[in-house]
C-alpha positions as CSV (number, residue, x, y, z in Angstrom):
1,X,57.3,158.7,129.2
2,X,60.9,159.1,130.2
3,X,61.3,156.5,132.2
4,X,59.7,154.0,129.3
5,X,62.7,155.7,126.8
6,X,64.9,155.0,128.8
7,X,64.0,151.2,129.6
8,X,63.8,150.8,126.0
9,X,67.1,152.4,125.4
10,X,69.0,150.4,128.2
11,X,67.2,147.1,126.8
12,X,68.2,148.0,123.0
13,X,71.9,148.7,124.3
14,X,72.1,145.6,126.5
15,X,70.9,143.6,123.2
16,X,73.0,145.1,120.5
17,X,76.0,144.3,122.2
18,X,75.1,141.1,124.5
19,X,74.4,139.8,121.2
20,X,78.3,140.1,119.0
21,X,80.5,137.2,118.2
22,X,83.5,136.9,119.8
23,X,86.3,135.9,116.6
24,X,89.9,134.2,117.2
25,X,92.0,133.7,113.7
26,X,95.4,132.0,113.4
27,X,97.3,132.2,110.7
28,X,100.2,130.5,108.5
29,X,102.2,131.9,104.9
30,X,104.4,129.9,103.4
31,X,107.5,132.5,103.1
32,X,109.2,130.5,100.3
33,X,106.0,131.1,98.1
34,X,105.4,134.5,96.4
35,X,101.5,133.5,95.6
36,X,99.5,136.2,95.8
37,X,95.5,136.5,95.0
38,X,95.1,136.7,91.0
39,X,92.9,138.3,89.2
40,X,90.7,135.2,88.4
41,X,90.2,133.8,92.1
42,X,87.6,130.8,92.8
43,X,85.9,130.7,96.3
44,X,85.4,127.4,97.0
45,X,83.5,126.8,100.1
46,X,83.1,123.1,101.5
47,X,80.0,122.4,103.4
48,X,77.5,120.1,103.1
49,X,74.6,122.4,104.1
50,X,74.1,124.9,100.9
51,X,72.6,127.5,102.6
52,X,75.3,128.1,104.1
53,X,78.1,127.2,101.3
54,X,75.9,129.8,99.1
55,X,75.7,132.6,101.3
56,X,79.4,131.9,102.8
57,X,80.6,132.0,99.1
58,X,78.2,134.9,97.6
59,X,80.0,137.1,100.8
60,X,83.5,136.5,100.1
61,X,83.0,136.5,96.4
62,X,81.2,140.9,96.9
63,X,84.3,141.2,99.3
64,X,86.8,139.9,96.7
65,X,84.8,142.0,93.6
66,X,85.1,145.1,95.9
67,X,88.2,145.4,95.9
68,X,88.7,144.9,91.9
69,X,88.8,140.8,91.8
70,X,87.2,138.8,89.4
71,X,85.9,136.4,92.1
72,X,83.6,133.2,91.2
73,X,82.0,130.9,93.5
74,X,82.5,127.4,93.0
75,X,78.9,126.8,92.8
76,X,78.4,128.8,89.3
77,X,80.7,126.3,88.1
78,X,81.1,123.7,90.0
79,X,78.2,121.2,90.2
80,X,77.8,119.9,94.4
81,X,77.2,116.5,93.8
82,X,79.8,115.9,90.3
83,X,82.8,114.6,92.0
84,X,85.5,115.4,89.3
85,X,89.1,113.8,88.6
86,X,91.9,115.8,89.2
87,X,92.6,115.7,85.7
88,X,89.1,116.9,85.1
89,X,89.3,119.6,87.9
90,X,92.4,121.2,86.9
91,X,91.1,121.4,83.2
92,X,87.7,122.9,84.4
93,X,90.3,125.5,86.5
94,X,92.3,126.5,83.5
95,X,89.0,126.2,81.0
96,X,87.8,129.5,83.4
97,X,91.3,131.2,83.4
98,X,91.4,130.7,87.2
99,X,94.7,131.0,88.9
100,X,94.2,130.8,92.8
101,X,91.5,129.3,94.7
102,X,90.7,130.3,98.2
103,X,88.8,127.5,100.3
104,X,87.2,127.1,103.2
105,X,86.1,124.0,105.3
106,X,84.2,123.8,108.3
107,X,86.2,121.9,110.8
108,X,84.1,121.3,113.8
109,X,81.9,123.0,116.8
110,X,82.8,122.9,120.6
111,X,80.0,122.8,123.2
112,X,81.9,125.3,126.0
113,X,80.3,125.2,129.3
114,X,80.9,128.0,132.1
115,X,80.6,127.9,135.4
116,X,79.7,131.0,136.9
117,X,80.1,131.1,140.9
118,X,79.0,134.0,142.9
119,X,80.2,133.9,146.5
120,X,79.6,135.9,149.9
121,X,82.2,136.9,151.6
122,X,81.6,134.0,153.9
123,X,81.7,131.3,151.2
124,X,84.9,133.2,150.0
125,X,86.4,132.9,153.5
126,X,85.6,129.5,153.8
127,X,86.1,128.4,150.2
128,X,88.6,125.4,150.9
129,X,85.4,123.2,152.3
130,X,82.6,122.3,150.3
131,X,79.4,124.1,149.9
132,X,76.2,122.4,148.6
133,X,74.1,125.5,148.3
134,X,76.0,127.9,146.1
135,X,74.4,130.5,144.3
136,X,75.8,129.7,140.3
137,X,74.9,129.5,136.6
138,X,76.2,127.7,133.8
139,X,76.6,129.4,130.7
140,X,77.0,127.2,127.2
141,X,78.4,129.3,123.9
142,X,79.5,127.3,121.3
143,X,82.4,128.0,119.4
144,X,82.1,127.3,115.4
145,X,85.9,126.4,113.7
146,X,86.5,126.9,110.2
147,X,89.8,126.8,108.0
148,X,90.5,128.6,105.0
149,X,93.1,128.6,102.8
150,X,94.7,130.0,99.7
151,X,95.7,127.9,96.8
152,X,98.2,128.3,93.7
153,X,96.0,126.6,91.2
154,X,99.3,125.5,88.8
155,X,101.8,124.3,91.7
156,X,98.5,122.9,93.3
157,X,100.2,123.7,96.5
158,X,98.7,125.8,99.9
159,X,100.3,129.5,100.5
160,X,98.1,130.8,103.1
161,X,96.5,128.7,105.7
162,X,94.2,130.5,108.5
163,X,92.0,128.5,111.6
164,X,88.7,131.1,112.0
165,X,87.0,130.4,115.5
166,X,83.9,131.7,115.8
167,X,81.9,132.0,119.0
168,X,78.3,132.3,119.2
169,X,77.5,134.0,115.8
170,X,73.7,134.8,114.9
171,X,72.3,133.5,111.4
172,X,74.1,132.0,107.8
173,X,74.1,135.8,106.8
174,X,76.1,137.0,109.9
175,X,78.6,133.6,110.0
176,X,79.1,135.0,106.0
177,X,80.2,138.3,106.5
178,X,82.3,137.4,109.9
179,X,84.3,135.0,107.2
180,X,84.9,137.0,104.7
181,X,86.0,139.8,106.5
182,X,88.2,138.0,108.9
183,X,90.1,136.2,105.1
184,X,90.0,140.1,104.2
185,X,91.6,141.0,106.7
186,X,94.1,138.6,106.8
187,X,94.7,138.7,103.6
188,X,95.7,142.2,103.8
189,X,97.6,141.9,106.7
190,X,99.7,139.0,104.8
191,X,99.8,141.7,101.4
192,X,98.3,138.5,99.9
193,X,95.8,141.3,98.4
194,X,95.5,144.4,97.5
């Protein structure tokens, strides 16, 4: 019985944290801009999959409301297939008393493949001529890229610009929260929030 416990707990270990993505954020503030997150923000998520936009939007829109915001996703009041003037967008901004708009675009996925090697000590001491039988795996993780950026809605101008990559994240659910706390943080970091 002790020895099944402890299989189980070594396998539950090993999967809990085989299993996290790894996140890289970059991030740019314009210093000559004193933008900050308003009150009324909009969360404006652009992807063509709703799933995704939904959940991406719902997440950052808690975060946001947790601390205080009145956050909105774009989908309550946005339509996905209207495509709006400017004209028409900006009224439709002020008509809901939003001030700042934080968006985020998915950018694009890369395919990484890994070669993994593992030599002998012979194969090491050799290694300058080629071996056709070497022991070796290739490992592919793919690593998801998303921008999101902060908007003054009345100078229509960008204030905060961050590049998210994500590698190897689980389901819609976990890519949300990873988003929306990684704007969070930054955010913070920038004192673009409270």
């Amino acid at each position: 019985m002790r020895l099944f416990l402890l299989l189980f707990f070594s396998v539950v270990t090993v999967v809990l944290f085989s299993c996290s993505a790894e996140i890289r954020t970059f991030d740019w503030i314009d210093a000559k801009d004193s933008t900050k997150v308003s009150n009324n923000v909009m969360v404006l998520c652009l992807l063509r999959d709703l799933e995704y936009r939904n959940v991406i939007e719902q997440q950052l829109e808690v975060s946001l409301k947790a601390l205080n915001y009145n956050a909105v996703q774009s989908l309550n009041i946005l339509s996905p297939t209207d495509k709006l003037s400017k004209d028409d967008f900006s009224l439709l901004l002020k008509s809901k008393n939003i001030n700042t708009v934080i968006g985020i675009k998915y950018e694009g996925s890369i395919i990484q493949k890994t070669n993994e090697n593992r030599n002998n000590l012979y194969t090491f001491y050799r290694r300058f001529y080629r071996h056709f039988f070497k022991k070796a795996y290739i490992e592919k993780t793919q690593i998801t890229i998303f921008q999101a950026t902060l908007f003054n809605v009345e100078t229509g101008k960008d204030v905060w610009v961050a590049t998210i990559k994500i590698k190897d994240f689980g389901n819609a659910t976990d890519l949300a929260k990873i988003i929306a706390d990684e704007i969070i943080k930054k955010l913070k970091f920038r004192k673009l929030i409270n």
